[in-house]
ROFI-154197 format. One record per atom (N, C-alpha, C): residue number from 1; z, y, x. Coordinates in nm, 2 decimals. Example, Ala and Ser with C-alpha at 12.3 -4.5 7.8 and 13.67 -1.06 7.14 Angstrom:
! residues 2
<node k="1" z="0.78" y="-0.57" x="1.32"/>
<node k="1" z="0.78" y="-0.45" x="1.23"/>
<node k="1" z="0.78" y="-0.33" x="1.32"/>
<node k="2" z="0.71" y="-0.22" x="1.28"/>
<node k="2" z="0.71" y="-0.11" x="1.37"/>
<node k="2" z="0.79" y="0.00" x="1.29"/>
This chain:
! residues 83
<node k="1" z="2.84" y="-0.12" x="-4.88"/>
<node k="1" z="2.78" y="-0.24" x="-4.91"/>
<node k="1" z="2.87" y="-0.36" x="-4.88"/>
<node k="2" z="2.86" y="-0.47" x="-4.98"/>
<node k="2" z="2.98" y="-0.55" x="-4.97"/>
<node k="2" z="2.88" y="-0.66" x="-4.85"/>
<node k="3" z="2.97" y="-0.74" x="-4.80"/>
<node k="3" z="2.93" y="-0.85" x="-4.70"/>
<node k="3" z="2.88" y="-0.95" x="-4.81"/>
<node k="4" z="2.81" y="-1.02" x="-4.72"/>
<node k="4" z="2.74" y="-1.14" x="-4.80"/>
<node k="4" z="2.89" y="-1.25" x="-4.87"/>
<node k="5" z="2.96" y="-1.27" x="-4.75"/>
<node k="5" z="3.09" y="-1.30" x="-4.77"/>
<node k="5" z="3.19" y="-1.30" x="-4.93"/>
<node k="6" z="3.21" y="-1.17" x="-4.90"/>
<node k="6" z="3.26" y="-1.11" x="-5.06"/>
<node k="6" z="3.15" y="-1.15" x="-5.19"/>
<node k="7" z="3.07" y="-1.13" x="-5.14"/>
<node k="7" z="2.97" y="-1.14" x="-5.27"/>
<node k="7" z="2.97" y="-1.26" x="-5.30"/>
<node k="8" z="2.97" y="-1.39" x="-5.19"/>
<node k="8" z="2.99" y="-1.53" x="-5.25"/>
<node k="8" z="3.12" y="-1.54" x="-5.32"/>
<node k="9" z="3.21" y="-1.51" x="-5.27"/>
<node k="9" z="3.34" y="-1.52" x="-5.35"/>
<node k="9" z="3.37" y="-1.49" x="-5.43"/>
<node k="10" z="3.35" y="-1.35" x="-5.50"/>
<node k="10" z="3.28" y="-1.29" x="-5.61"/>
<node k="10" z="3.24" y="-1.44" x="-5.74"/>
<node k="11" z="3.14" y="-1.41" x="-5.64"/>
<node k="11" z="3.01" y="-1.50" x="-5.75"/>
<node k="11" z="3.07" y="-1.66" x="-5.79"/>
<node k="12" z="3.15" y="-1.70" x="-5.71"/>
<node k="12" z="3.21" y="-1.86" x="-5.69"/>
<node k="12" z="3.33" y="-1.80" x="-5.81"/>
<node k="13" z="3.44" y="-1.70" x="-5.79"/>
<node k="13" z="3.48" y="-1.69" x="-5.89"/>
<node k="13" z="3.47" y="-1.72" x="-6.05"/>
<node k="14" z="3.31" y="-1.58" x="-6.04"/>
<node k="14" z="3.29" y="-1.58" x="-6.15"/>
<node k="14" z="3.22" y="-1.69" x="-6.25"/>
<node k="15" z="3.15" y="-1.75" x="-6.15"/>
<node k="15" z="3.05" y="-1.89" x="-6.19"/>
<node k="15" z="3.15" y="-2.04" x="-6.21"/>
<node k="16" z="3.23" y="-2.05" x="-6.11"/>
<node k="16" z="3.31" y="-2.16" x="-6.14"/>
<node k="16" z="3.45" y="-2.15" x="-6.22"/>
<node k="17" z="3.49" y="-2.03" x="-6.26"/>
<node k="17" z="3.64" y="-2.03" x="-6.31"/>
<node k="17" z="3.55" y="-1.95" x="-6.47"/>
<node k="18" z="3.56" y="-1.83" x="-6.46"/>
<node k="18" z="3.51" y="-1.71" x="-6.63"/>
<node k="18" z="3.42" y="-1.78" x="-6.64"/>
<node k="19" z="3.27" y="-1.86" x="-6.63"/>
<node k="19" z="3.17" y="-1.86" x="-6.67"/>
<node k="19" z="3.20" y="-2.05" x="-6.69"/>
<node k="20" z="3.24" y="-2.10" x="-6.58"/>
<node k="20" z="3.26" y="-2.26" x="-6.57"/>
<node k="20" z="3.13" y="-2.34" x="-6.63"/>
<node k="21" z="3.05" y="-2.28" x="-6.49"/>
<node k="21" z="2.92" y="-2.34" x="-6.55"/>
<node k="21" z="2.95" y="-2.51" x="-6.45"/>
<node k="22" z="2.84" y="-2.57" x="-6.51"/>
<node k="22" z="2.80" y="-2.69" x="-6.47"/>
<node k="22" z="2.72" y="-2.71" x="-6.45"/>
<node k="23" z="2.67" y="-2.85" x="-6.43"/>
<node k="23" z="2.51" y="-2.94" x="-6.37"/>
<node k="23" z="2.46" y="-2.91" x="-6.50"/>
<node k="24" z="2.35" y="-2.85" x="-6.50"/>
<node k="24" z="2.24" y="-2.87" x="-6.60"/>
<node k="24" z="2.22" y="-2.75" x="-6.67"/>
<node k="25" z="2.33" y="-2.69" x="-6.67"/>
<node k="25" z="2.38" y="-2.54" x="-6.76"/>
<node k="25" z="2.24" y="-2.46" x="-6.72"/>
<node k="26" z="2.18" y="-2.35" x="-6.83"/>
<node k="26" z="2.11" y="-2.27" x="-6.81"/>
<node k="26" z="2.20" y="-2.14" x="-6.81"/>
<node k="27" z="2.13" y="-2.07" x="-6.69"/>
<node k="27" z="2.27" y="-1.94" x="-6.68"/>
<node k="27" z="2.14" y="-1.79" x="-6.67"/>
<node k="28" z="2.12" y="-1.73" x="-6.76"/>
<node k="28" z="2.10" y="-1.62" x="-6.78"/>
<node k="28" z="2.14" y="-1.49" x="-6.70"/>
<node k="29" z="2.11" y="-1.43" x="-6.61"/>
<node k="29" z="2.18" y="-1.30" x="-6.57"/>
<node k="29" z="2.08" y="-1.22" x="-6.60"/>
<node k="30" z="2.13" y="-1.09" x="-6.60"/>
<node k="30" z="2.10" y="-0.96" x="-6.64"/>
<node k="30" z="2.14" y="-0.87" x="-6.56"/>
<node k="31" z="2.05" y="-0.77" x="-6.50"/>
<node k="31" z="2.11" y="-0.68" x="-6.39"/>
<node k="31" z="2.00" y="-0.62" x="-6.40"/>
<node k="32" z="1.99" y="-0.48" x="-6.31"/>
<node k="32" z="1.98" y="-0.38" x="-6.25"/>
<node k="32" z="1.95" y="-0.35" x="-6.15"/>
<node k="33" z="1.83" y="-0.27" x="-6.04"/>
<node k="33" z="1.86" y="-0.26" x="-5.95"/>
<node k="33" z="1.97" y="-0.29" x="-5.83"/>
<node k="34" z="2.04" y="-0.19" x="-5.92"/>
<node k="34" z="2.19" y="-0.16" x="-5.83"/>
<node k="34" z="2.24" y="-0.27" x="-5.80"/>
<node k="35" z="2.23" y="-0.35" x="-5.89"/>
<node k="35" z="2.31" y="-0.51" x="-5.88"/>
<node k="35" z="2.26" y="-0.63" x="-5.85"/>
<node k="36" z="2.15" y="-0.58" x="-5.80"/>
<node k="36" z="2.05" y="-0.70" x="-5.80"/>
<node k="36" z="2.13" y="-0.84" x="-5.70"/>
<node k="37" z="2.22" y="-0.78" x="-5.59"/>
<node k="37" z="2.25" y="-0.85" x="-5.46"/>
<node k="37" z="2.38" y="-0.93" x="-5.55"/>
<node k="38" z="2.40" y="-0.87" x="-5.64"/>
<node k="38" z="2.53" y="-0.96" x="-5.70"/>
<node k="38" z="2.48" y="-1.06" x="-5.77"/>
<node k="39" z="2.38" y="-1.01" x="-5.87"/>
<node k="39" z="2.33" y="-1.07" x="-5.95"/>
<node k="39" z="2.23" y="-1.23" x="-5.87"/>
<node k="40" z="2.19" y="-1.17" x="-5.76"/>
<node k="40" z="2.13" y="-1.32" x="-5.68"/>
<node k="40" z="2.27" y="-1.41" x="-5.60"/>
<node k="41" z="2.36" y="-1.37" x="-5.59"/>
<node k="41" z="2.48" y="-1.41" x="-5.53"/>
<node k="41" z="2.56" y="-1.54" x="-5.66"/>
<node k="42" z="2.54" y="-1.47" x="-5.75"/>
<node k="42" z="2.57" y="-1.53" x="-5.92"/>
<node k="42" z="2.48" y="-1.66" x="-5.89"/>
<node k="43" z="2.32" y="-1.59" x="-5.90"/>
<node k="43" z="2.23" y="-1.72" x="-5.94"/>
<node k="43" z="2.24" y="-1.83" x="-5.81"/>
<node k="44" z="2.27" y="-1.79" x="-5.69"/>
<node k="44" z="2.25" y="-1.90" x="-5.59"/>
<node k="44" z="2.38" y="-2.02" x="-5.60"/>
<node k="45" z="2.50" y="-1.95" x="-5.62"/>
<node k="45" z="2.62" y="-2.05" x="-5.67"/>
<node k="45" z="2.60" y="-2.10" x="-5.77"/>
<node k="46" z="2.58" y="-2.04" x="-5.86"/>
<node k="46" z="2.55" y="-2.14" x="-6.01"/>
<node k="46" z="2.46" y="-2.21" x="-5.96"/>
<node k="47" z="2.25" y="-2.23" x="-5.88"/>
<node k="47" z="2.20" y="-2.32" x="-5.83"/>
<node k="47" z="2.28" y="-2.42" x="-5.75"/>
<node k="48" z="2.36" y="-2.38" x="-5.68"/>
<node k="48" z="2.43" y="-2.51" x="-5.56"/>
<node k="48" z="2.51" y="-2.56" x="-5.66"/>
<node k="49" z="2.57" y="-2.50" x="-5.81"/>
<node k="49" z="2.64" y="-2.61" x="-5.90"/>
<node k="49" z="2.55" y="-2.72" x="-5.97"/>
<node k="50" z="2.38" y="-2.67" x="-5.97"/>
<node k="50" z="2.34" y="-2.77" x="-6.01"/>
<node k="50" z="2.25" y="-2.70" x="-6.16"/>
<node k="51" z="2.30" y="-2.58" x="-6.17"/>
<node k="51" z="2.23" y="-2.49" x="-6.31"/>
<node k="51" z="2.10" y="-2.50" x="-6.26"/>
<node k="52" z="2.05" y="-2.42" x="-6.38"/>
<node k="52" z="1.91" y="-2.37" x="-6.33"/>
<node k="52" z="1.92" y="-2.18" x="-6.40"/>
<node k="53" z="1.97" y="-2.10" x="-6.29"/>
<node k="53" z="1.97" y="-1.96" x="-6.32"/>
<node k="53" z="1.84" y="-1.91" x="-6.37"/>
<node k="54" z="1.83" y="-1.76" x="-6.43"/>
<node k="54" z="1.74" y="-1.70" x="-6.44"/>
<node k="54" z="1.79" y="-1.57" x="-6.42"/>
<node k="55" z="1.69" y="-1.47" x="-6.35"/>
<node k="55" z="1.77" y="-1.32" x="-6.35"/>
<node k="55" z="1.65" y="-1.29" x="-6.40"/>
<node k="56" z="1.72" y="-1.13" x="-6.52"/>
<node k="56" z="1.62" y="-1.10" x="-6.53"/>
<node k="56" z="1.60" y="-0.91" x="-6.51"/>
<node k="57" z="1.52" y="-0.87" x="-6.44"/>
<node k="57" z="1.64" y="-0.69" x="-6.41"/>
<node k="57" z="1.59" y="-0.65" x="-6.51"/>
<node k="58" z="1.65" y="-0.55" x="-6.56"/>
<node k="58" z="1.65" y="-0.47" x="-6.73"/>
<node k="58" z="1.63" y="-0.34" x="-6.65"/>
<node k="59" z="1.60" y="-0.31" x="-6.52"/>
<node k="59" z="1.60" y="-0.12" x="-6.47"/>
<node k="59" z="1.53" y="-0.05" x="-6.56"/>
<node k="60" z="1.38" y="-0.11" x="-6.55"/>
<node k="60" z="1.34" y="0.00" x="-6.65"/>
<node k="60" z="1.41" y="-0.01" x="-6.82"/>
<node k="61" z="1.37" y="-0.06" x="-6.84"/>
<node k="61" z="1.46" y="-0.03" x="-6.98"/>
<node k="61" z="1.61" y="0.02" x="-7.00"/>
<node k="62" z="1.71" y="0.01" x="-6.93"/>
<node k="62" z="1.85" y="0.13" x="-6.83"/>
<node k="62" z="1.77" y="0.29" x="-6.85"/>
<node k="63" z="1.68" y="0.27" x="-6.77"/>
<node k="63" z="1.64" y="0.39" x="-6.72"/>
<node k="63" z="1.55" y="0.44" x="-6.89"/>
<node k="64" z="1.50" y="0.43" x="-6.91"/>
<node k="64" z="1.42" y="0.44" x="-7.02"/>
<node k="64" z="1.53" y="0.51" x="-7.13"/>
<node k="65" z="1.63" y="0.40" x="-7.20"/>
<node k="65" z="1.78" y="0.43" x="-7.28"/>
<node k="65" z="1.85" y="0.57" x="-7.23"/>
<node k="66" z="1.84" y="0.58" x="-7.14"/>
<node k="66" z="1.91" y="0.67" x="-7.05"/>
<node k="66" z="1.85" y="0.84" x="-7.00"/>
<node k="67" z="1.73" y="0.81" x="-7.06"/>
<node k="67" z="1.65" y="0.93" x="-7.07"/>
<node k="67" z="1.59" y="0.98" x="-7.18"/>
<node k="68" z="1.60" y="0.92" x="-7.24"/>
<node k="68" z="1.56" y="0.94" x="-7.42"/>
<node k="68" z="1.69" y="0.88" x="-7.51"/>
<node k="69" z="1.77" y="0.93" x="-7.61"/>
<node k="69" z="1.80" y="0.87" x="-7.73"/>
<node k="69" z="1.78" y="0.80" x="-7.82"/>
<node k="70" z="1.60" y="0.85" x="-7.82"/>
<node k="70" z="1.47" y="0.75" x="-7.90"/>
<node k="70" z="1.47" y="0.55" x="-7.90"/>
<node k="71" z="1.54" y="0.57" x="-7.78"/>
<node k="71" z="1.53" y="0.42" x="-7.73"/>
<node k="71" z="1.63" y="0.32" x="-7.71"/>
<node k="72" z="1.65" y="0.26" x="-7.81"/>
<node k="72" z="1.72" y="0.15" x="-7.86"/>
<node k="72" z="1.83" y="0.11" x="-7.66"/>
<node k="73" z="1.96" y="0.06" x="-7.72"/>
<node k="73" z="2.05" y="0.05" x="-7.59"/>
<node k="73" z="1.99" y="-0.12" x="-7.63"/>
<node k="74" z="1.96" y="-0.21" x="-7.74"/>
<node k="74" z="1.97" y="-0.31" x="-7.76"/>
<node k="74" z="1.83" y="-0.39" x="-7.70"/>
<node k="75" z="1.88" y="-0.49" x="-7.60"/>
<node k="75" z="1.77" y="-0.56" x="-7.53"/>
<node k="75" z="1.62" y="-0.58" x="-7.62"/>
<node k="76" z="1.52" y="-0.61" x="-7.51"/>
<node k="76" z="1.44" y="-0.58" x="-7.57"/>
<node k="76" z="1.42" y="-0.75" x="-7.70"/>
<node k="77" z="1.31" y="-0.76" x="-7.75"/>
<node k="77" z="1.32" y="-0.87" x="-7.79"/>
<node k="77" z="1.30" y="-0.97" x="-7.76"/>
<node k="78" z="1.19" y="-0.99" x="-7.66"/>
<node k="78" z="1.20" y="-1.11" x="-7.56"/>
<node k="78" z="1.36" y="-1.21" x="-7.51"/>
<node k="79" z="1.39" y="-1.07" x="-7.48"/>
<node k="79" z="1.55" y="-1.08" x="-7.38"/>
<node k="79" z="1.64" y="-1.14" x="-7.52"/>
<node k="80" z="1.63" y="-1.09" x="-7.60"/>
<node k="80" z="1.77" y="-1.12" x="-7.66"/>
<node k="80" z="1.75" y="-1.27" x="-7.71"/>
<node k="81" z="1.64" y="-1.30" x="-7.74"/>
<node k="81" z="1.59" y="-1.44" x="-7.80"/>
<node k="81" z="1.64" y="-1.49" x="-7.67"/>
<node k="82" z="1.65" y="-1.51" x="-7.51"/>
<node k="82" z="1.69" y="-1.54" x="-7.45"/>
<node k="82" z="1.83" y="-1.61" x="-7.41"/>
<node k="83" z="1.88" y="-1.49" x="-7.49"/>
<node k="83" z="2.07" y="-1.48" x="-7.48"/>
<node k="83" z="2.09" y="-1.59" x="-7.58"/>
């Protein structure tokens, strides 16, 4: 398990330099279980830049894709109108 530490720095990376969010910016994440700790690490730096984050976990539908073939890998439709 990574330290809270890394995960900020991580997330400061990713939010302030590849994503270069700003004040106001709506920032969308998308995660998983598994990633949930990263994915809130994301949304709390982007909040202290001033965004307004949203997470939203996709597990079951991961899990769902991943156990049937029947079921579309492509977000659901709610979500993608989102993106």
């Amino acid at each position: 398990m990574k330290s809270a530490i890394t995960l900020v720095k991580g997330a400061r990376l990713i939010v302030e330099h590849c994503m270069t969010v700003k004040k106001n910016d709506k920032v969308l994440i998308i995660t998983d279980d598994a990633h949930m700790r990263i994915a809130e690490s994301v949304a709390g730096v982007s909040y202290s830049l001033g965004a307004y984050p949203l997470i939203t976990n996709v597990t079951h539908h991961v899990t769902a894709c991943m156990a049937s073939m029947a079921v579309s890998m492509e977000p659901p439709e709610h979500l993608a109108q989102a993106m």
